[in-house]
Biopython code that builds the backbone (N, CA, C, O; Angstrom):
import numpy as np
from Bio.PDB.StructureBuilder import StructureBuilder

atoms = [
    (1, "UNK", "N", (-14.057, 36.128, 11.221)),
    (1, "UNK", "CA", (-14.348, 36.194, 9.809)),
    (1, "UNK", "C", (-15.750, 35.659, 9.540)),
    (1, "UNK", "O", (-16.508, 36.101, 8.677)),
    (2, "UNK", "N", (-15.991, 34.720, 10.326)),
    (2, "UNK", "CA", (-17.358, 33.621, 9.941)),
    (2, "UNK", "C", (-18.352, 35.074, 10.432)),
    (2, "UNK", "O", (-19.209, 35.541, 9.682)),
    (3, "UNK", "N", (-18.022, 35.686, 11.907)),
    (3, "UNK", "CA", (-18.929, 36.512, 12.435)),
    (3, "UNK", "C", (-19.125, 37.665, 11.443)),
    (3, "UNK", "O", (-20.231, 38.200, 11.512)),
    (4, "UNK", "N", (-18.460, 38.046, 10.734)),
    (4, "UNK", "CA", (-18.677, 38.791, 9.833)),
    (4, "UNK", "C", (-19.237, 38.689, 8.759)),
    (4, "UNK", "O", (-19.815, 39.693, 8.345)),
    (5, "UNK", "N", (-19.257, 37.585, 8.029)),
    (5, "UNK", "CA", (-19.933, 36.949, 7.103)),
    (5, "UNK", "C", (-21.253, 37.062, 7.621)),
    (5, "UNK", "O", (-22.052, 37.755, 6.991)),
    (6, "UNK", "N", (-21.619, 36.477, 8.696)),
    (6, "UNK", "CA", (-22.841, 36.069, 9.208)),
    (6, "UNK", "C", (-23.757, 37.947, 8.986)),
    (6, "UNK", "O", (-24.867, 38.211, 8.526)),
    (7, "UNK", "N", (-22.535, 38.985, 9.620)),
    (7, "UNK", "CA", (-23.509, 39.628, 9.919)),
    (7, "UNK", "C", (-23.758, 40.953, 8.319)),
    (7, "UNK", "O", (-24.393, 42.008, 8.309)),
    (8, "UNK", "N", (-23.196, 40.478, 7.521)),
    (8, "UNK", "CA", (-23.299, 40.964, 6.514)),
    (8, "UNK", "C", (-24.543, 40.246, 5.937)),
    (8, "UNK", "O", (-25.192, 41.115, 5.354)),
    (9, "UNK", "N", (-25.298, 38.798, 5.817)),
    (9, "UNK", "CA", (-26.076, 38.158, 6.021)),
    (9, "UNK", "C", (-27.498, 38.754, 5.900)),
    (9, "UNK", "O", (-28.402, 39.056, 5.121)),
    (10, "UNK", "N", (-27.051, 38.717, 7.323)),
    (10, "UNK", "CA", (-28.114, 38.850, 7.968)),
    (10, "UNK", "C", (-28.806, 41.187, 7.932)),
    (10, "UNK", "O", (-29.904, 41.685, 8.182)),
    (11, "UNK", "N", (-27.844, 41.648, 7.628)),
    (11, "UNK", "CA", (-28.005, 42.808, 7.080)),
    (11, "UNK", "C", (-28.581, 42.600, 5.574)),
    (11, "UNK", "O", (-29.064, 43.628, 5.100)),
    (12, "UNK", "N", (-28.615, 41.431, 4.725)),
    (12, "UNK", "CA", (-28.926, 41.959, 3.649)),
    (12, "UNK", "C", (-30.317, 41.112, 3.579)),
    (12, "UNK", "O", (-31.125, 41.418, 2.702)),
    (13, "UNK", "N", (-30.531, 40.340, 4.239)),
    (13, "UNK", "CA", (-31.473, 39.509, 4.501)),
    (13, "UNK", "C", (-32.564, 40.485, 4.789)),
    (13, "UNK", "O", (-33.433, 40.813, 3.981)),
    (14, "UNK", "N", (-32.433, 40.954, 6.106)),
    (14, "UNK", "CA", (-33.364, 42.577, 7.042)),
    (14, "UNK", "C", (-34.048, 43.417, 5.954)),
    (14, "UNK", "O", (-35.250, 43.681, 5.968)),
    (15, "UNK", "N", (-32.938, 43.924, 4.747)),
    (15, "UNK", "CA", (-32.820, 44.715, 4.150)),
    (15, "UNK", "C", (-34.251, 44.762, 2.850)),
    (15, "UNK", "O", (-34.871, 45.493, 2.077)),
    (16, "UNK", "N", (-34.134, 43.525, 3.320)),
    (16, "UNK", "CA", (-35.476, 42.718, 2.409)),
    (16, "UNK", "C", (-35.027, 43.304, 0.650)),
    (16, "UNK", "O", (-35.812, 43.789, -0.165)),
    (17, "UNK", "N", (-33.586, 43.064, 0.470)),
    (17, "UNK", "CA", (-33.066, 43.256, -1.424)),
    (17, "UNK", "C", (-32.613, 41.400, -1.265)),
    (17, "UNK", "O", (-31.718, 40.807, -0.664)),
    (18, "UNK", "N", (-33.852, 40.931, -2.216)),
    (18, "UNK", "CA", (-33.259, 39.764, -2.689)),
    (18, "UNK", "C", (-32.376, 39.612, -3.451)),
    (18, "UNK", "O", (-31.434, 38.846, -3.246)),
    (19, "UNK", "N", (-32.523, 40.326, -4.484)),
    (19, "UNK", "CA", (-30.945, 40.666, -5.182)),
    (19, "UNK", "C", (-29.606, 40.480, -5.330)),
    (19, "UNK", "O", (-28.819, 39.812, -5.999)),
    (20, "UNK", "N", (-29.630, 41.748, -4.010)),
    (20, "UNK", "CA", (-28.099, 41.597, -3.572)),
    (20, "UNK", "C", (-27.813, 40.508, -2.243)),
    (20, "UNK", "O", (-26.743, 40.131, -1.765)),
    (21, "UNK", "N", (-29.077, 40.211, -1.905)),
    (21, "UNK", "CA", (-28.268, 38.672, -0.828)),
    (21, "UNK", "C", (-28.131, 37.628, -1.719)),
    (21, "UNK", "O", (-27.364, 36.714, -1.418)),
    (22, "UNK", "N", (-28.846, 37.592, -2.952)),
    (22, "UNK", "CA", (-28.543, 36.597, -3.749)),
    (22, "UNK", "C", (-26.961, 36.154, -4.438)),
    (22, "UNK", "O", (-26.218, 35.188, -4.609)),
    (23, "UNK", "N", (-27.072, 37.571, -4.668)),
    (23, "UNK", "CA", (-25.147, 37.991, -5.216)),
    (23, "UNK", "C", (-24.496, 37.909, -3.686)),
    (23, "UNK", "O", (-23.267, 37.962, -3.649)),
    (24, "UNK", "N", (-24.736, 37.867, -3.256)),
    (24, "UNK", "CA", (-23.480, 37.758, -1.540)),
    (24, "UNK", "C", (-23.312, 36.071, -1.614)),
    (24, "UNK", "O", (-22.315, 35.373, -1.796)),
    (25, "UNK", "N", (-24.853, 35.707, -1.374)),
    (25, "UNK", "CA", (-24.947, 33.989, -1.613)),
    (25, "UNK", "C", (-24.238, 33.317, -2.104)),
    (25, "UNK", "O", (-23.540, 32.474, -1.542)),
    (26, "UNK", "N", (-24.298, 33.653, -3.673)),
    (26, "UNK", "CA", (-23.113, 33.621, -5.013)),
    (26, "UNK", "C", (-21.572, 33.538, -4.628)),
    (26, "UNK", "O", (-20.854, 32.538, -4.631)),
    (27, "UNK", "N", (-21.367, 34.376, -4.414)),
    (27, "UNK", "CA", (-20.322, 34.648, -4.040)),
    (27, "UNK", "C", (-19.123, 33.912, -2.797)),
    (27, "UNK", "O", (-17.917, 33.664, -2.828)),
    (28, "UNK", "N", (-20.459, 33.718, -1.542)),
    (28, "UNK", "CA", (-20.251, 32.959, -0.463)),
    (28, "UNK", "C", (-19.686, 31.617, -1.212)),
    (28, "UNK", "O", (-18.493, 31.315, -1.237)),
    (29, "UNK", "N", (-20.740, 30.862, -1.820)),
    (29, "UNK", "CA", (-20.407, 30.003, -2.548)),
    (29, "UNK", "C", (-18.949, 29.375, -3.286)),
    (29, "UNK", "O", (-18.158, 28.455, -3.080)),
    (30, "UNK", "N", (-19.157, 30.595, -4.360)),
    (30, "UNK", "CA", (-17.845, 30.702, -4.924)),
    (30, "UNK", "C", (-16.674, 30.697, -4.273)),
    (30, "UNK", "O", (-15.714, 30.052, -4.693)),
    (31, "UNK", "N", (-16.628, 31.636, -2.851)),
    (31, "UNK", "CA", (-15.201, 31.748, -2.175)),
    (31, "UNK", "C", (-15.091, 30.343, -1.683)),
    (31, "UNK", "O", (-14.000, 29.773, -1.707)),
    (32, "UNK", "N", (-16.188, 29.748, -1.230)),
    (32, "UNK", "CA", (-15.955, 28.652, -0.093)),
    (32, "UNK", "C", (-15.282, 27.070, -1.392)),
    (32, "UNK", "O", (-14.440, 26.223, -1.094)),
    (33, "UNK", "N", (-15.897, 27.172, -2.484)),
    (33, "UNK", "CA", (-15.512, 26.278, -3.148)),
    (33, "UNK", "C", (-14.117, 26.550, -3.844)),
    (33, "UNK", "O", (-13.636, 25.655, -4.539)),
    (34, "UNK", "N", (-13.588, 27.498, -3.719)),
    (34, "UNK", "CA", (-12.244, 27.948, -4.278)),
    (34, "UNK", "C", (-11.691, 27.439, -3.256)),
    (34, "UNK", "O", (-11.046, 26.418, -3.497)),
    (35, "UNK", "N", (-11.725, 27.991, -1.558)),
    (35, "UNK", "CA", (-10.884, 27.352, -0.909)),
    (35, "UNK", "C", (-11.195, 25.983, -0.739)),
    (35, "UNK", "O", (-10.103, 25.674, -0.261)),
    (36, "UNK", "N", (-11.786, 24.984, -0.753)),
    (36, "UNK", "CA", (-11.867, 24.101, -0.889)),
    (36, "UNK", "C", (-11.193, 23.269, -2.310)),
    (36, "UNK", "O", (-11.273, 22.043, -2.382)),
    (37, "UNK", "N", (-10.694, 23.891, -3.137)),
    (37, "UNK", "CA", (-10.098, 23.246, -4.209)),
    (37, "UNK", "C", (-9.030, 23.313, -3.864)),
    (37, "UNK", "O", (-8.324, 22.310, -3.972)),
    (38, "UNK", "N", (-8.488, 24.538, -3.305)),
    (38, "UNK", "CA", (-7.118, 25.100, -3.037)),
    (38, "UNK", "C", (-6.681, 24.034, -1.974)),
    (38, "UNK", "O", (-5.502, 23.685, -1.899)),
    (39, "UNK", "N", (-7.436, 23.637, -1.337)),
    (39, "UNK", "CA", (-7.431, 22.640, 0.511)),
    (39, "UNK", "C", (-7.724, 21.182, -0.103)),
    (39, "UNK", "O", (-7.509, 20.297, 0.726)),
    (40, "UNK", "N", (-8.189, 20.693, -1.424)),
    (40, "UNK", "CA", (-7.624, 19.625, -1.854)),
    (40, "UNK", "C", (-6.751, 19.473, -2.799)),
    (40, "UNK", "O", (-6.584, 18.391, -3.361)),
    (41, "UNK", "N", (-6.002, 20.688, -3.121)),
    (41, "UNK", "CA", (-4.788, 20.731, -4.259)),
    (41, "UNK", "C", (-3.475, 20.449, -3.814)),
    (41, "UNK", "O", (-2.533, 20.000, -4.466)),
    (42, "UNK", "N", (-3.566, 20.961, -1.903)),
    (42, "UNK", "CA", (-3.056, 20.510, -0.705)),
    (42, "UNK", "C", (-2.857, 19.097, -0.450)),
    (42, "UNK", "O", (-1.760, 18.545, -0.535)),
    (43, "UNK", "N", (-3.894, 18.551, -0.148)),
    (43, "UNK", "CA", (-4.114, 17.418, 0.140)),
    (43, "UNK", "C", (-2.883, 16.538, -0.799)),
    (43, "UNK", "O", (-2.035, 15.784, -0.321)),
    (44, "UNK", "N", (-3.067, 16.874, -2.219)),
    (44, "UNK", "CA", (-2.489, 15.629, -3.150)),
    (44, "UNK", "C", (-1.679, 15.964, -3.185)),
    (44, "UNK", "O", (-0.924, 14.992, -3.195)),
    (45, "UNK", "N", (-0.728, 17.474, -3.247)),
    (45, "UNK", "CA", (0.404, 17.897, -3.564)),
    (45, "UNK", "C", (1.286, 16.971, -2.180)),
    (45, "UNK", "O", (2.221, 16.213, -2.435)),
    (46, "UNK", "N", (0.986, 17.115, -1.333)),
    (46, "UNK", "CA", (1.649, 16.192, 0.026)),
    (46, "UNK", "C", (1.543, 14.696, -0.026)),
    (46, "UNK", "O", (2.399, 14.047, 0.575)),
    (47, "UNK", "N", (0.193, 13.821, -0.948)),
    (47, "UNK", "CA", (0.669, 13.380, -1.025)),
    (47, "UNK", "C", (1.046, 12.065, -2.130)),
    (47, "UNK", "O", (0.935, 10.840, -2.071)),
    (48, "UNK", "N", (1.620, 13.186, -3.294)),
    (48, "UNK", "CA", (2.510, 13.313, -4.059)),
    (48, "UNK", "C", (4.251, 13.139, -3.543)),
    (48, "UNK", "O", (5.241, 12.518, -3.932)),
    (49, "UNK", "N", (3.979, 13.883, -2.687)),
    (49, "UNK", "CA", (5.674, 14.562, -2.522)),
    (49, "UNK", "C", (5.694, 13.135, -1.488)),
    (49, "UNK", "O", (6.803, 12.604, -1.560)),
    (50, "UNK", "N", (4.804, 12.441, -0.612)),
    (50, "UNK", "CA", (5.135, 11.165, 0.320)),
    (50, "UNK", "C", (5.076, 10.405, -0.839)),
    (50, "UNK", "O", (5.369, 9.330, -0.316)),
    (51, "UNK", "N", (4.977, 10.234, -1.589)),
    (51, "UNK", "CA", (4.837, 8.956, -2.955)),
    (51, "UNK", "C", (6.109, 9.061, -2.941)),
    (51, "UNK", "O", (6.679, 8.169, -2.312)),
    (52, "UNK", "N", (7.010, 10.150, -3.605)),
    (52, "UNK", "CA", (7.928, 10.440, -4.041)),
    (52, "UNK", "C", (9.287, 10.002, -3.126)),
    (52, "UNK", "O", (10.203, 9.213, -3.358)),
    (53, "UNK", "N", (8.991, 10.870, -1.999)),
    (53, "UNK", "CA", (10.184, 10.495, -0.743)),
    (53, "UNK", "C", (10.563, 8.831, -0.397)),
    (53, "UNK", "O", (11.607, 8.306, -0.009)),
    (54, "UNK", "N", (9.060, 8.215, -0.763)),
    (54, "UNK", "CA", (8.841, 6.649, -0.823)),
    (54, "UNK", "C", (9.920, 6.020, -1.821)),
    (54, "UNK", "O", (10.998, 5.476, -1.584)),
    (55, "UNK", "N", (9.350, 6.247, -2.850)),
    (55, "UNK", "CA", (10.544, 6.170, -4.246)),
    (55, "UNK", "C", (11.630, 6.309, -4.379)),
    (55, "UNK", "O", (12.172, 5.754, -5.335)),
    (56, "UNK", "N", (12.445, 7.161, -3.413)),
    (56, "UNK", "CA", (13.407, 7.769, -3.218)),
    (56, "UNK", "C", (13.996, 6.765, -2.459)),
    (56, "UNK", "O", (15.119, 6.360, -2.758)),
    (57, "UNK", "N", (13.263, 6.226, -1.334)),
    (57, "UNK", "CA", (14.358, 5.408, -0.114)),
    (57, "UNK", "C", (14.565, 4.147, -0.863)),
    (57, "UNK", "O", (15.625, 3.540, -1.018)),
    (58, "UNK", "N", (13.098, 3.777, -1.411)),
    (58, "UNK", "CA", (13.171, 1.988, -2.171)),
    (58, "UNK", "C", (14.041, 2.252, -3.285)),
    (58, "UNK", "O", (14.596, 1.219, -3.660)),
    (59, "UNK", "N", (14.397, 3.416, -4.034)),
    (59, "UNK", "CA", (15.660, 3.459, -4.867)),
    (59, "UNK", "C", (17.020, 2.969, -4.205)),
    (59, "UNK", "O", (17.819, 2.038, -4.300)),
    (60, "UNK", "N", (16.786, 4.330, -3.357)),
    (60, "UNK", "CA", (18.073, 4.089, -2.797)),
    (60, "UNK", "C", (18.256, 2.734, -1.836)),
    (60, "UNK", "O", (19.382, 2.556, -1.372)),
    (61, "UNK", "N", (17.338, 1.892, -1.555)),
    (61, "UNK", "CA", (17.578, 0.827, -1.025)),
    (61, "UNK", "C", (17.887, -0.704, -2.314)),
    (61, "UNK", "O", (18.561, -1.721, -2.151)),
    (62, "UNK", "N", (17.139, -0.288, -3.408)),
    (62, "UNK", "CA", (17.721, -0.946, -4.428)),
    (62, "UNK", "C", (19.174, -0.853, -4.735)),
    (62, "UNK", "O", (20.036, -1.646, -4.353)),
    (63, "UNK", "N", (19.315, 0.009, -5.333)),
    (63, "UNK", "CA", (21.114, 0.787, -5.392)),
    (63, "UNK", "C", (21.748, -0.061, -4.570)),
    (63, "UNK", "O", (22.249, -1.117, -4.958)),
    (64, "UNK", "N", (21.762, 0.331, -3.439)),
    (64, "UNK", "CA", (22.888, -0.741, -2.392)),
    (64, "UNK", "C", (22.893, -2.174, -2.435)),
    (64, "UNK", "O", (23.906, -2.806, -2.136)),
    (65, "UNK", "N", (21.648, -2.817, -2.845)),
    (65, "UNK", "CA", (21.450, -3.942, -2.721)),
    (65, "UNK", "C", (22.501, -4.334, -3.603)),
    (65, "UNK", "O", (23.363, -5.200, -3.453)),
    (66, "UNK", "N", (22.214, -3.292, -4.861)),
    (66, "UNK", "CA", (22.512, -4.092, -6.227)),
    (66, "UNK", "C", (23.868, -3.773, -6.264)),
    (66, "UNK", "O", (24.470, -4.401, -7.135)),
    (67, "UNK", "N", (24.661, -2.874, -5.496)),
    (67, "UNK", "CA", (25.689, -2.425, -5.151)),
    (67, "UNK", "C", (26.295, -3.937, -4.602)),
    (67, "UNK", "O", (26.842, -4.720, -5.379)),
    (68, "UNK", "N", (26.154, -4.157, -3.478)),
    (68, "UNK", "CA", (26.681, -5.347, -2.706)),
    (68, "UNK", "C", (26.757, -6.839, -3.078)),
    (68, "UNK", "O", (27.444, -7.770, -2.656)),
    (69, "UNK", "N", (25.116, -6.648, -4.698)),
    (69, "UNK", "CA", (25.706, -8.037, -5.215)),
    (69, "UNK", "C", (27.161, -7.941, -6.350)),
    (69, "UNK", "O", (28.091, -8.745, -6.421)),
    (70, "UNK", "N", (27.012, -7.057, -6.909)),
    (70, "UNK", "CA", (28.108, -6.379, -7.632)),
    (70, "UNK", "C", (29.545, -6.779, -6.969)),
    (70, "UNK", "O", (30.383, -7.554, -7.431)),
    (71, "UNK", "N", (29.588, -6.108, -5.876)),
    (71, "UNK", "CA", (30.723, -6.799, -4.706)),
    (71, "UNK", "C", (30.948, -8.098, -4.767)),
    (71, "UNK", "O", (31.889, -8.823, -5.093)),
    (72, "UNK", "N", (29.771, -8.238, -4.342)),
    (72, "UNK", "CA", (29.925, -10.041, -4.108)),
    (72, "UNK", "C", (30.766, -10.671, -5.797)),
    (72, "UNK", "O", (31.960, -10.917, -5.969)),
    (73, "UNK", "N", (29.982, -10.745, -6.492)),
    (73, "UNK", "CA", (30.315, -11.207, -7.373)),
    (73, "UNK", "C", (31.488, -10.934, -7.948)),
    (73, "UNK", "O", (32.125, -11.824, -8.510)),
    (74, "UNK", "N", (31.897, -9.737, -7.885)),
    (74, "UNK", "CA", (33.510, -9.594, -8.153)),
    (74, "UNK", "C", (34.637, -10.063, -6.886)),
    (74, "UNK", "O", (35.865, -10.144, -6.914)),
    (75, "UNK", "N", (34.014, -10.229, -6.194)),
    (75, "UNK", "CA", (35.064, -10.876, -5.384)),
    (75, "UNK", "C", (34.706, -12.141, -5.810)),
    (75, "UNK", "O", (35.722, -12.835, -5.758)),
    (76, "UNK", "N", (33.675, -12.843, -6.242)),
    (76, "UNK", "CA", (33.977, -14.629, -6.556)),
    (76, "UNK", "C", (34.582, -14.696, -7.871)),
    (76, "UNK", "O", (35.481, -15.528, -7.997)),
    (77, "UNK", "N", (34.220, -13.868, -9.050)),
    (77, "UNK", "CA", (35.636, -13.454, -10.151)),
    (77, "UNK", "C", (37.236, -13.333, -9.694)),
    (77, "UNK", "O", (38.227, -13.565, -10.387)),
    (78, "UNK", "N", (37.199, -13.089, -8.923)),
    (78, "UNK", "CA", (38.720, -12.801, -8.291)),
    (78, "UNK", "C", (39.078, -13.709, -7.843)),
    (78, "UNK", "O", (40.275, -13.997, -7.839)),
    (79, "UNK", "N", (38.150, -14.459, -7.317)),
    (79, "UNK", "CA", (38.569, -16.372, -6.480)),
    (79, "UNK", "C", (38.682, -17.075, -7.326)),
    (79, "UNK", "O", (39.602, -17.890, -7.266)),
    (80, "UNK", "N", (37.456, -17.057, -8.922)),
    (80, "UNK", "CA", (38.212, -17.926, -9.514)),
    (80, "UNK", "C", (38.873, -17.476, -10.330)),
    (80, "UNK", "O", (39.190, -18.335, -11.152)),
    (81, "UNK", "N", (39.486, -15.973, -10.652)),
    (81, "UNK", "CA", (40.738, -16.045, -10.961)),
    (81, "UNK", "C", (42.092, -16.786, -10.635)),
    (81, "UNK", "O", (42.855, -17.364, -11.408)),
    (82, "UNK", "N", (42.180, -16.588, -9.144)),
    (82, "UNK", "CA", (42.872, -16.904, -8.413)),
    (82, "UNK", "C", (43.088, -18.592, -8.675)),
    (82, "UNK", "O", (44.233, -19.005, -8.489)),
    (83, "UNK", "N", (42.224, -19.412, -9.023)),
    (83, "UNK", "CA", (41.902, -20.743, -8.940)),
    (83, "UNK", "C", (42.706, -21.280, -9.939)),
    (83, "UNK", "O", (43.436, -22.268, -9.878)),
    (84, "UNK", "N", (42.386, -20.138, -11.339)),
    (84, "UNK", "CA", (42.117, -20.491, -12.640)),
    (84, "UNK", "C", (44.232, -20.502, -12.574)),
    (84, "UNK", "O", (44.885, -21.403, -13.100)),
    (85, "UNK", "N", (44.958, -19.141, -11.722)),
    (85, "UNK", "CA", (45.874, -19.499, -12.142)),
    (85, "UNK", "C", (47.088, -20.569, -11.183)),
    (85, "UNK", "O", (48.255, -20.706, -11.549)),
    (86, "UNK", "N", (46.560, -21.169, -10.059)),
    (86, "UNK", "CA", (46.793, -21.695, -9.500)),
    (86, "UNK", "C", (46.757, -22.942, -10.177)),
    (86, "UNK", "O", (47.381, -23.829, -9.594)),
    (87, "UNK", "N", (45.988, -23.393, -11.664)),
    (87, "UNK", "CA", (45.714, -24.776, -12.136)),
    (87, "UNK", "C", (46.663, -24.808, -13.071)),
    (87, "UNK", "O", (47.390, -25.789, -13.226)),
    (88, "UNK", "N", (46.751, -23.563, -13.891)),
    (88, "UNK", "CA", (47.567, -23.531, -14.753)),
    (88, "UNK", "C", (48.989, -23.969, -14.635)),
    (88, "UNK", "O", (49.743, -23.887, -15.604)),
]
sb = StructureBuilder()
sb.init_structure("model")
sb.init_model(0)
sb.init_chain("A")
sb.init_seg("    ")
for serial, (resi, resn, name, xyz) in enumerate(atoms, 1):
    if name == "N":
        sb.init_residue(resn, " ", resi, " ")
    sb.init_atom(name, np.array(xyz, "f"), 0.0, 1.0, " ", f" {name:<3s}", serial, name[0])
structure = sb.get_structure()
Protein backbone atom coordinates (compact mmCIF):
# COMPACT_ATOMS: atom_id res chain seq x y z
CA UNK A 1 0.00 0.00 0.00
CA UNK A 2 2.87 2.45 1.23
CA UNK A 3 4.59 1.22 -2.32
CA UNK A 4 1.83 2.46 -4.01
CA UNK A 5 1.34 5.59 -2.46
CA UNK A 6 4.94 6.26 -2.99
CA UNK A 7 4.63 5.55 -6.60
CA UNK A 8 1.65 7.56 -7.34
CA UNK A 9 4.02 10.33 -5.74
CA UNK A 10 6.41 10.22 -7.37
CA UNK A 11 4.36 10.04 -10.86
CA UNK A 12 2.83 13.24 -10.01
CA UNK A 13 5.87 14.84 -8.81
CA UNK A 14 7.77 13.78 -12.65
CA UNK A 15 4.67 15.04 -14.06
CA UNK A 16 5.80 18.46 -13.01
CA UNK A 17 1.43 19.41 -12.15
CA UNK A 18 1.87 21.09 -8.86
CA UNK A 19 -1.63 21.09 -8.52
CA UNK A 20 -2.61 17.84 -8.51
CA UNK A 21 0.42 16.56 -6.21
CA UNK A 22 -0.73 19.20 -4.05
CA UNK A 23 -4.36 17.65 -3.89
CA UNK A 24 -2.76 13.96 -3.49
CA UNK A 25 -0.59 15.72 -0.57
CA UNK A 26 -3.98 16.93 0.87
CA UNK A 27 -5.41 14.14 0.85
CA UNK A 28 -2.37 11.88 2.00
CA UNK A 29 -2.71 14.01 4.91
CA UNK A 30 -6.21 13.80 5.51
CA UNK A 31 -6.31 9.86 5.20
CA UNK A 32 -3.31 9.49 7.52
CA UNK A 33 -4.90 11.78 10.24
CA UNK A 34 -8.32 10.03 10.06
CA UNK A 35 -6.61 6.83 10.71
CA UNK A 36 -4.85 8.10 13.33
CA UNK A 37 -7.99 9.39 15.18
CA UNK A 38 -9.67 6.18 14.44
CA UNK A 39 -6.15 4.35 16.16
CA UNK A 40 -6.64 6.71 19.15
CA UNK A 41 -10.48 6.26 19.48
CA UNK A 42 -9.00 2.61 19.90
CA UNK A 43 -6.68 3.31 22.25
CA UNK A 44 -9.38 4.85 24.90
CA UNK A 45 -12.26 2.74 23.94
CA UNK A 46 -9.95 -0.32 25.55
CA UNK A 47 -9.10 1.61 27.89
CA UNK A 48 -12.35 2.50 29.01
CA UNK A 49 -13.68 -0.98 28.86
CA UNK A 50 -10.19 -1.98 31.44
CA UNK A 51 -11.53 0.94 33.75
CA UNK A 52 -14.73 -0.68 33.67
CA UNK A 53 -13.86 -4.56 34.07
CA UNK A 54 -11.74 -2.87 37.11
CA UNK A 55 -15.04 -1.53 38.60
CA UNK A 56 -16.67 -4.51 38.08
CA UNK A 57 -14.28 -6.91 40.23
CA UNK A 58 -13.79 -4.01 43.18
CA UNK A 59 -17.74 -4.09 43.08
CA UNK A 60 -18.02 -7.32 43.16
CA UNK A 61 -15.35 -7.62 45.76
CA UNK A 62 -17.20 -4.99 47.85
CA UNK A 63 -20.60 -6.95 47.64
CA UNK A 64 -19.08 -10.00 49.35
CA UNK A 65 -17.31 -8.19 51.80
CA UNK A 66 -20.37 -6.41 52.75
CA UNK A 67 -22.19 -9.66 52.28
CA UNK A 68 -20.09 -11.51 55.04
CA UNK A 69 -20.30 -8.58 57.45
CA UNK A 70 -24.07 -8.83 57.11
CA UNK A 71 -23.52 -12.60 58.13
CA UNK A 72 -21.48 -11.87 60.74
CA UNK A 73 -23.60 -9.62 62.35
CA UNK A 74 -26.70 -11.56 62.15
CA UNK A 75 -25.30 -14.33 63.58
CA UNK A 76 -24.14 -12.06 66.77
CA UNK A 77 -28.10 -10.88 66.74
CA UNK A 78 -28.96 -14.43 67.07
CA UNK A 79 -26.36 -14.94 70.08
CA UNK A 80 -27.72 -12.26 71.74
CA UNK A 81 -30.96 -13.32 71.12
CA UNK A 82 -30.22 -16.42 72.40
CA UNK A 83 -28.66 -14.67 75.64
CA UNK A 84 -31.47 -12.25 75.93
CA UNK A 85 -33.81 -15.36 76.36
CA UNK A 86 -31.78 -17.44 78.41
CA UNK A 87 -31.88 -14.27 81.15
CA UNK A 88 -35.30 -13.93 81.02
Amino acid sequence: MITLYGRIREKLISSGNTRNYLLYAVGEILLALQINNRNELNKKEATSQTHIRSLKSDLQSDVANFEKQVKGLNTQLARIDSLEQILK
